[in-house]
Residue frames as a rotation matrix with the C-alpha (Angstrom) as fourth column:
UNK 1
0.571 0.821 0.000 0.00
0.821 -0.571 0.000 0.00
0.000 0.000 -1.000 0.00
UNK 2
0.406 -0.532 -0.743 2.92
0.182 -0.750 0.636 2.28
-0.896 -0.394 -0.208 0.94
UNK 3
-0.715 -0.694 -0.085 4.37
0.162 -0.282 0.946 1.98
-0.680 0.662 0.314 -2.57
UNK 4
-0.046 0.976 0.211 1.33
0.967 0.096 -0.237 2.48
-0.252 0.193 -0.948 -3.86
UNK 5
0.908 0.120 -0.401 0.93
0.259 -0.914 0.312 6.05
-0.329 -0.387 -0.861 -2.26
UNK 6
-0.240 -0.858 -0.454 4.55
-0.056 -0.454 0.889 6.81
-0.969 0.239 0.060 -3.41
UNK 7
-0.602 -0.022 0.798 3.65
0.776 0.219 0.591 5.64
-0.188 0.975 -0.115 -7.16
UNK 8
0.112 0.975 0.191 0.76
0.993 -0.119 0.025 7.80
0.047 0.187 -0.981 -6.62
UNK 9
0.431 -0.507 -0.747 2.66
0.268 -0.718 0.642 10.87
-0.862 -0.477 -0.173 -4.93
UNK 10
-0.623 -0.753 -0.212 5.20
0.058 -0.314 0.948 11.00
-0.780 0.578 0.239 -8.12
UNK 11
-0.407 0.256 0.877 2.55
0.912 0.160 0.377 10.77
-0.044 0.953 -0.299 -10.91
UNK 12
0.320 0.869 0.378 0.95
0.946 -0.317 -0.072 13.39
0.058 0.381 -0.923 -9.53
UNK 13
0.468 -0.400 -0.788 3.75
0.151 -0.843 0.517 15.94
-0.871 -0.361 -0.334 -8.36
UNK 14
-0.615 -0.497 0.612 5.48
0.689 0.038 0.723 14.95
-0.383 0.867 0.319 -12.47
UNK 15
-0.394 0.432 -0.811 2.13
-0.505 -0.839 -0.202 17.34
-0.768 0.330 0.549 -13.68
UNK 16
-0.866 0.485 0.119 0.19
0.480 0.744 0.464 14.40
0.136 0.459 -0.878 -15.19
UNK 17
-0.252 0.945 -0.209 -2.72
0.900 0.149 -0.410 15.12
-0.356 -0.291 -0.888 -13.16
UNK 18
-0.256 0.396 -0.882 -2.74
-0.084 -0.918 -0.388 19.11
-0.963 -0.025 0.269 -14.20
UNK 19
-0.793 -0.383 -0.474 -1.50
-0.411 -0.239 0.880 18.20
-0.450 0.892 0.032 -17.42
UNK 20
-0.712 0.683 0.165 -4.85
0.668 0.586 0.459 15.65
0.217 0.436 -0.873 -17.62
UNK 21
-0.391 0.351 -0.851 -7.20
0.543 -0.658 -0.521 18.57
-0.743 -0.666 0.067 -15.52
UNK 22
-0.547 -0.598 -0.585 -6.31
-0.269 -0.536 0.800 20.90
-0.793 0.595 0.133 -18.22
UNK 23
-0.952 0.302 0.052 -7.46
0.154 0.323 0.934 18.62
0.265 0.897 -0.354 -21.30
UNK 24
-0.479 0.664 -0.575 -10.36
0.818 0.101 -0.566 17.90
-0.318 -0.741 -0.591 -19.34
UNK 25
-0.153 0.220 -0.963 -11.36
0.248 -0.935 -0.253 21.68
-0.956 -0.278 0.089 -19.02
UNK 26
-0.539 -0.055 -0.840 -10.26
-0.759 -0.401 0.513 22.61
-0.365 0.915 0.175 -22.72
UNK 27
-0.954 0.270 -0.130 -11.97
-0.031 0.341 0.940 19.73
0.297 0.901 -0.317 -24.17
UNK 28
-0.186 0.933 -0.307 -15.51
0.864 0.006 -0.504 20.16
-0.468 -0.359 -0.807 -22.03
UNK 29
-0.208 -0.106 -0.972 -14.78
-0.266 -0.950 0.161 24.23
-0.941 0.293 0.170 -23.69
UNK 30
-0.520 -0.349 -0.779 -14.33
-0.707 -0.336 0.623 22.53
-0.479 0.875 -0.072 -27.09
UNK 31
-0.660 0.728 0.187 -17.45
0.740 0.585 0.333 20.12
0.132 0.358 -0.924 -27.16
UNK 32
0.213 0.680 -0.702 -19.35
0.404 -0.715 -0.571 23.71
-0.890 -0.162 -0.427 -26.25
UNK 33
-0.385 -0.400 -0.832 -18.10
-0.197 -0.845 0.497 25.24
-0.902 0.355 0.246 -29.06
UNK 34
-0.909 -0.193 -0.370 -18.75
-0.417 0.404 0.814 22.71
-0.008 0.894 -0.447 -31.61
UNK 35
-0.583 0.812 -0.030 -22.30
0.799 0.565 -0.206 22.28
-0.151 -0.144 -0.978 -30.38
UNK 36
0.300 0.216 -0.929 -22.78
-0.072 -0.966 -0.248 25.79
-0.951 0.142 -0.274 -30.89
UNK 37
-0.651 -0.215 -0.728 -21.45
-0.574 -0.487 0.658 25.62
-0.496 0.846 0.194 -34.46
UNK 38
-0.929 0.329 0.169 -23.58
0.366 0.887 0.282 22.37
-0.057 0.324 -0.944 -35.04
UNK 39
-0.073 0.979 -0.188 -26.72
0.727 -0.077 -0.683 24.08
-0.683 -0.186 -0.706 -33.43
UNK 40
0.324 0.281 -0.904 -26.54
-0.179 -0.919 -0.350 27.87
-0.929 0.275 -0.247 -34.93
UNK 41
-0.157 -0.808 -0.567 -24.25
-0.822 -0.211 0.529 27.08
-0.547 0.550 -0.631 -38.02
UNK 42
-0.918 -0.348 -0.189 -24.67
-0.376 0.615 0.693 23.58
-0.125 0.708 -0.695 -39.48
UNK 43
-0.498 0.865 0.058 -28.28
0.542 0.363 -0.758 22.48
-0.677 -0.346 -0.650 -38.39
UNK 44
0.108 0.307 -0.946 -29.64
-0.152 -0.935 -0.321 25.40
-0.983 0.178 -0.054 -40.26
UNK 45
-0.394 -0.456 -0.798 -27.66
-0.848 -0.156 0.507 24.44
-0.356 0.876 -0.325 -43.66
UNK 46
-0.975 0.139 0.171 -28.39
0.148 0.988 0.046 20.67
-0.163 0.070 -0.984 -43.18
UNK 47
0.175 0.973 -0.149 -32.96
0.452 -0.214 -0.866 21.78
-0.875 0.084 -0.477 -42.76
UNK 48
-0.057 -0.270 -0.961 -32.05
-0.373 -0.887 0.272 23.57
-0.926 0.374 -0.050 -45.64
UNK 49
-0.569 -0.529 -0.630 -30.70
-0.822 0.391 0.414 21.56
0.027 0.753 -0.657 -47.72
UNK 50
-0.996 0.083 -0.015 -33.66
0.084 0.979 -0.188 18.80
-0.001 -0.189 -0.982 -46.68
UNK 51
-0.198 0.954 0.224 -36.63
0.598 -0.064 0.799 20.76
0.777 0.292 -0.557 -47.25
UNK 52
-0.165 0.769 0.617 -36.62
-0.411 -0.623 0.666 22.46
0.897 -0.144 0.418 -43.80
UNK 53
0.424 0.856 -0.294 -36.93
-0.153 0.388 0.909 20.18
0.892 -0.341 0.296 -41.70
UNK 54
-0.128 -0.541 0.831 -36.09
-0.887 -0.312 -0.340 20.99
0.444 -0.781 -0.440 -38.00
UNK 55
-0.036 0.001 -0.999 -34.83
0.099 0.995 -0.002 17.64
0.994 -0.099 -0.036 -36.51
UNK 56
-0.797 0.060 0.601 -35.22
-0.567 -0.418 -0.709 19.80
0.209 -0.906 0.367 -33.10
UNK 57
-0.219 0.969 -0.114 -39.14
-0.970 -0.229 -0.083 18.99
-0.107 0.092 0.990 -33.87
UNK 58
0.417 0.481 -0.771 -39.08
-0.511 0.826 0.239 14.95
0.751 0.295 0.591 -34.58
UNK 59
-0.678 -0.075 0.732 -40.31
-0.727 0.215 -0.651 13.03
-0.108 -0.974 -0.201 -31.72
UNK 60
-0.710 0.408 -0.573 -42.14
0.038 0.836 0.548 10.05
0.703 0.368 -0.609 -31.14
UNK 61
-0.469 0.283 0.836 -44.57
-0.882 -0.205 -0.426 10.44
0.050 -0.937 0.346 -28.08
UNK 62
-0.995 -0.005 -0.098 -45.35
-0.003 1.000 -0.019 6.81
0.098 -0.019 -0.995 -26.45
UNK 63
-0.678 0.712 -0.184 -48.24
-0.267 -0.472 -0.840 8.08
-0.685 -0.521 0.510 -25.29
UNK 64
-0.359 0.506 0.784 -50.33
0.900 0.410 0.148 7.15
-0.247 0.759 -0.602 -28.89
UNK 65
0.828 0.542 -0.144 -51.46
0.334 -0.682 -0.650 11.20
-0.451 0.490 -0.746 -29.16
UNK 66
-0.139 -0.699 0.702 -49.91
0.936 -0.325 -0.138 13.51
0.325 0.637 0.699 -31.52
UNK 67
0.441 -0.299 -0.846 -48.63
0.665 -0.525 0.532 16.62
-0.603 -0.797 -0.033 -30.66
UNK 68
0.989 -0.119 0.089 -47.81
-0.001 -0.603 -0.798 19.95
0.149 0.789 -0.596 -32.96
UNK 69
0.511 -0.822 0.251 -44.65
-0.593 -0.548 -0.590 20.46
0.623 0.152 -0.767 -31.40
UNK 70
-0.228 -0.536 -0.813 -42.11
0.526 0.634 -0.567 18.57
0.819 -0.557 0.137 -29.12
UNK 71
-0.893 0.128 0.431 -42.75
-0.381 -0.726 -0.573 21.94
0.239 -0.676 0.697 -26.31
UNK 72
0.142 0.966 0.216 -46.60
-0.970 0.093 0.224 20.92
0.196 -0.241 0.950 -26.33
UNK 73
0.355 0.029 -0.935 -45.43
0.038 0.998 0.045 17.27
0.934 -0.051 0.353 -25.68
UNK 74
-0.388 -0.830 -0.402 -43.21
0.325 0.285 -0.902 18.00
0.863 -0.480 0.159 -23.41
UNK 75
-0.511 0.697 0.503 -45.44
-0.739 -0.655 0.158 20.53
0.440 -0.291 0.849 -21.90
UNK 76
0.350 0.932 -0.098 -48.13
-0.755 0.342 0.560 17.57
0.555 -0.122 0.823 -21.02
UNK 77
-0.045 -0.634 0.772 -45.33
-0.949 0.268 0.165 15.59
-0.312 -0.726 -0.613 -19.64
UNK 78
0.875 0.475 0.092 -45.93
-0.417 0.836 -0.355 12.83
-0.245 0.273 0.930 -22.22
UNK 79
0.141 -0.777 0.614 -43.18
0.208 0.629 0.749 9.68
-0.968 0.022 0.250 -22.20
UNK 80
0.862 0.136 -0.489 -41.16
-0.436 -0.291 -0.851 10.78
-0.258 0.947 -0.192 -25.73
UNK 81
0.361 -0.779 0.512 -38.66
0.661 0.601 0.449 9.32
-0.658 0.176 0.732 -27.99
UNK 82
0.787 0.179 -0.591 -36.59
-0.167 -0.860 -0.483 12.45
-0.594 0.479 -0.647 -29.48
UNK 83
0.176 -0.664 0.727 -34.65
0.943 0.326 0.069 10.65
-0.283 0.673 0.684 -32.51
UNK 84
0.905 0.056 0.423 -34.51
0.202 -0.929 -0.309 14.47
0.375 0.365 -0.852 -33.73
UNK 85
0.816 -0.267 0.512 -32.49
-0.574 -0.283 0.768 15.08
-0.061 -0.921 -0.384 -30.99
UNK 86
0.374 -0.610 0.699 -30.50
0.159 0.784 0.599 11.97
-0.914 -0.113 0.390 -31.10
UNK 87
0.562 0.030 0.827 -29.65
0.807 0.199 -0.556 12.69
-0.181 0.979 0.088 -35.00
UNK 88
0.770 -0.387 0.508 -28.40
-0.315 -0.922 -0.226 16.21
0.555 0.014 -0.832 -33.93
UNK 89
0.647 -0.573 0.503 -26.07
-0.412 0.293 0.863 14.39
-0.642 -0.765 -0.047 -31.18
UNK 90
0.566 -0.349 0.747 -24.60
0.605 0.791 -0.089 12.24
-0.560 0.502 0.659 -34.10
UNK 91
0.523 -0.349 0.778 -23.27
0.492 -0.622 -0.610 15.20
0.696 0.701 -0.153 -36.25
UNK 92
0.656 -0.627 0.420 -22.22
-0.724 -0.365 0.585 16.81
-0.214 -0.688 -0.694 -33.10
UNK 93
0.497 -0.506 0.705 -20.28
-0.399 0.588 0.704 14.11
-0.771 -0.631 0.091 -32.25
UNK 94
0.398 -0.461 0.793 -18.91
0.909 0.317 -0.272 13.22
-0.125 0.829 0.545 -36.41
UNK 95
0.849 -0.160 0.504 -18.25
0.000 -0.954 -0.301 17.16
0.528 0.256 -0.810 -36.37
UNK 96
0.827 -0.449 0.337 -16.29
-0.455 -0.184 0.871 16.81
-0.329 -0.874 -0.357 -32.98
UNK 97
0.707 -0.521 0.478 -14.68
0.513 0.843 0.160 14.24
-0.486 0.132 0.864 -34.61
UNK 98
0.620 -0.183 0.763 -13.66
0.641 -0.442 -0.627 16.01
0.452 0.878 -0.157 -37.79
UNK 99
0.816 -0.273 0.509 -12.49
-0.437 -0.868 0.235 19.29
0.378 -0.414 -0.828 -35.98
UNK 100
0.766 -0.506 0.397 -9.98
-0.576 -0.267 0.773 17.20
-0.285 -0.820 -0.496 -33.61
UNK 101
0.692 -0.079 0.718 -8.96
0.535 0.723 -0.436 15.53
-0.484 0.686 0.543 -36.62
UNK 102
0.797 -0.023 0.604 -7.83
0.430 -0.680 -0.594 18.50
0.424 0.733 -0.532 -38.30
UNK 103
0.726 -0.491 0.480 -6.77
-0.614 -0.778 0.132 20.00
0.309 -0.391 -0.867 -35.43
UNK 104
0.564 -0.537 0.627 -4.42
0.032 0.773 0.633 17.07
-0.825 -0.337 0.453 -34.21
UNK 105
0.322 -0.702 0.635 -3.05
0.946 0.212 -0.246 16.86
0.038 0.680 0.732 -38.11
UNK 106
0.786 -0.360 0.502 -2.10
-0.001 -0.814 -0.581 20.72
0.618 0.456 -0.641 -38.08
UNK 107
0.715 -0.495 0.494 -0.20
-0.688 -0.369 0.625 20.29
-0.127 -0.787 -0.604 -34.73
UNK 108
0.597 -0.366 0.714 1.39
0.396 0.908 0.134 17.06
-0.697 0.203 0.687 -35.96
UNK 109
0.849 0.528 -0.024 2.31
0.481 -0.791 -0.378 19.24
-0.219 0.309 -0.925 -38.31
UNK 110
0.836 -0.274 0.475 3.65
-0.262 -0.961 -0.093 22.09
0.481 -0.046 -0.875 -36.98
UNK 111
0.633 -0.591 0.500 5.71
-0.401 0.302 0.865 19.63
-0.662 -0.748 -0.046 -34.59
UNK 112
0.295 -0.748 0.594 7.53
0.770 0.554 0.316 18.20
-0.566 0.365 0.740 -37.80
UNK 113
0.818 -0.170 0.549 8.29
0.436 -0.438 -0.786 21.27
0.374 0.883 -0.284 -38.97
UNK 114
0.711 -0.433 0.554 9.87
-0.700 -0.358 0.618 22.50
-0.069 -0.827 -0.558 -35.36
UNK 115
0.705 -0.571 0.421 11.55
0.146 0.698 0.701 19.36
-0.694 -0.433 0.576 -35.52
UNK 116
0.561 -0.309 0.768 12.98
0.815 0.043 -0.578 19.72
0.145 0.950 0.276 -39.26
UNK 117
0.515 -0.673 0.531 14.77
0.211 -0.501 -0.840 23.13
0.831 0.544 -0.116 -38.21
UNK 118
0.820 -0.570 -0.057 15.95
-0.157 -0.320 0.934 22.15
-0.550 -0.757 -0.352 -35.16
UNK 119
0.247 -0.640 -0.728 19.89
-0.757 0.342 -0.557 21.28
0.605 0.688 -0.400 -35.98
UNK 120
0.834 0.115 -0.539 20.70
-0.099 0.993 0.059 17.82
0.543 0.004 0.840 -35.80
UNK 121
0.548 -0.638 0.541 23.15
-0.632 0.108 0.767 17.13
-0.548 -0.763 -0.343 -32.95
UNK 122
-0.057 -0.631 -0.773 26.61
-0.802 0.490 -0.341 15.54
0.595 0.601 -0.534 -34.52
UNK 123
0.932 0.348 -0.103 26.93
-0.143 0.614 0.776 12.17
0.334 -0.708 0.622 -33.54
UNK 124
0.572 -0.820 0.007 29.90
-0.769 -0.533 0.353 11.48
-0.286 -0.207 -0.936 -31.87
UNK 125
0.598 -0.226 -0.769 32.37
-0.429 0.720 -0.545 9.57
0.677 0.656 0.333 -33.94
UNK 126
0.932 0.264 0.250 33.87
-0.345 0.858 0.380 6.13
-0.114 -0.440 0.891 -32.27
UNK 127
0.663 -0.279 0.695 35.40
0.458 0.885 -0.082 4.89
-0.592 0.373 0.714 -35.03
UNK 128
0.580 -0.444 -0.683 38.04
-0.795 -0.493 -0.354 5.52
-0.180 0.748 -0.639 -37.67
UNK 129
0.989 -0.091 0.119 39.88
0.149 0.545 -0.825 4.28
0.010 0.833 0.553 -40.48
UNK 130
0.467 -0.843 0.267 43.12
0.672 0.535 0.513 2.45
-0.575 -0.060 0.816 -40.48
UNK 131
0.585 0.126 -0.801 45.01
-0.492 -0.730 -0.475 4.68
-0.644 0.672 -0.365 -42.58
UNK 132
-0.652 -0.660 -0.373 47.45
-0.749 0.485 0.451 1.75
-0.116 0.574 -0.811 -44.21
UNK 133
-0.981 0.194 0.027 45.21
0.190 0.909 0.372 -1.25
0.048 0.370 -0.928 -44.37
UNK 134
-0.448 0.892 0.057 41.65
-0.747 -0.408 0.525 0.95
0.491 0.193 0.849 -44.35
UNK 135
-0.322 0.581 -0.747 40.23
0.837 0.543 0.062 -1.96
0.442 -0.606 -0.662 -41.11
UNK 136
0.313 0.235 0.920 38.04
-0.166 -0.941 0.296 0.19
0.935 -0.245 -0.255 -38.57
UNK 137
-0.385 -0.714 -0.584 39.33
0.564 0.319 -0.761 1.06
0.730 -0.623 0.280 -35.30
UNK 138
0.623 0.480 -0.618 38.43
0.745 -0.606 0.281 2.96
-0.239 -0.635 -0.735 -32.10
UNK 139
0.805 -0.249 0.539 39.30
-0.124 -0.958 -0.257 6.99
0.581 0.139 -0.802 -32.45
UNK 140
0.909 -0.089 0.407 41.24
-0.362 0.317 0.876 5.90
-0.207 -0.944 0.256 -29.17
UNK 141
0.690 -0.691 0.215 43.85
0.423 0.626 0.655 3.85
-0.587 -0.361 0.724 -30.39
UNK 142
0.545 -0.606 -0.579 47.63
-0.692 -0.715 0.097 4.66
-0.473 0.348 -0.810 -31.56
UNK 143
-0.769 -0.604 0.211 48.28
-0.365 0.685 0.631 1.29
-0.525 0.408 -0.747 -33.17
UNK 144
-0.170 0.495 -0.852 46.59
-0.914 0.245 0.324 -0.64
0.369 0.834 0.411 -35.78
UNK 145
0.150 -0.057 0.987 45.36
-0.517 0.846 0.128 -4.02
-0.843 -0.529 0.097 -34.01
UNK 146
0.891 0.438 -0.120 44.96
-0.247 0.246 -0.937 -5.15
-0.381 0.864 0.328 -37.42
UNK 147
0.615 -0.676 0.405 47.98
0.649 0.143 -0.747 -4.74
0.448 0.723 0.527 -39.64
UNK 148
0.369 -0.725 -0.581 50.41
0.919 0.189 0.347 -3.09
-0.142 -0.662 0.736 -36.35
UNK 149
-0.218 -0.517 0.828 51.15
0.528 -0.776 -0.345 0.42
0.821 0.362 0.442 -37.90
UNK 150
-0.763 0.014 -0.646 51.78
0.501 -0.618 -0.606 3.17
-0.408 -0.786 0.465 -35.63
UNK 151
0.175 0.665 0.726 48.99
0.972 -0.235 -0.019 5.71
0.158 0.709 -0.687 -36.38
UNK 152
-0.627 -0.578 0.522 49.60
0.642 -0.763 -0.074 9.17
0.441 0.288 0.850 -37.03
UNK 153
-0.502 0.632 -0.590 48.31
0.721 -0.070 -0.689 11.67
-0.477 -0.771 -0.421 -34.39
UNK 154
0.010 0.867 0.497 45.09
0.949 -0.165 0.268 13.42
0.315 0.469 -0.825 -35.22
């Protein structure tokens, strides 16, 4: 239990937990946003483009009456099935998709471009070439194990 509480102690003092918090926060911000472009913005284009028709407004009511609106259903407190409703959730939620698609490939991105001008650390060289019998060797050594020549300092 005691290592436990230490395992537990270090994940959260590393800035996991803020660093999860954080998403958390921004992505509860960025499923408001995109339900707001769905509702005001795409919903609108989509009734449009279908004749009109406000999927706000299609309900089933178990109930066996019919009802002008979903408000006057609701209104009577009758037991409803709002597939409308559920049909707007779905685009939300293929929109949400889409959006953090994008936005994930631009930062992907932008991170291989950051990466492309960092400069490339030299590696550091090991090895080198015999200069009489062309075997490799360590940088290190002042003989040739190979073929015994002295080697000429660098």
């Amino acid at each position: 239990m005691k290592k436990f509480i230490e395992e537990f102690k270090e994940f959260a003092i590393k800035g996991n937990m803020i660093d999860m918090a954080v998403g958390i926060i921004i992505g509860g911000t960025f499923s408001t946003i995109v339900k707001s472009l769905v509702d005001n913005i795409f919903m609108p284009l989509i009734s449009l483009l279908t004749g009109k028709v406000d999927f706000s407004n299609m309900f089933i009511a178990l109930d066996g009456n019919k009802y002008a609106t979903l408000a006057d259903a609701e209104e009577v407190g009758a037991a409803l099935i709002k597939y409308g409703q559920f049909i707007t959730d779905i685009i939300n939620f293929i929109l949400l998709l889409l959006i953090v698609f994008i936005f994930v490939k631009q930062v992907n991105m932008f991170r291989a471009a950051q990466e492309a001008k960092k400069p490339k650390e030299e590696e550091e060289i090991t090895e080198k070439e015999c200069p009489y019998c062309f075997t490799k060797i360590s940088v290190k050594a002042k003989r040739c194990p190979c073929c015994t020549s002295e080697l000429p300092e660098e």
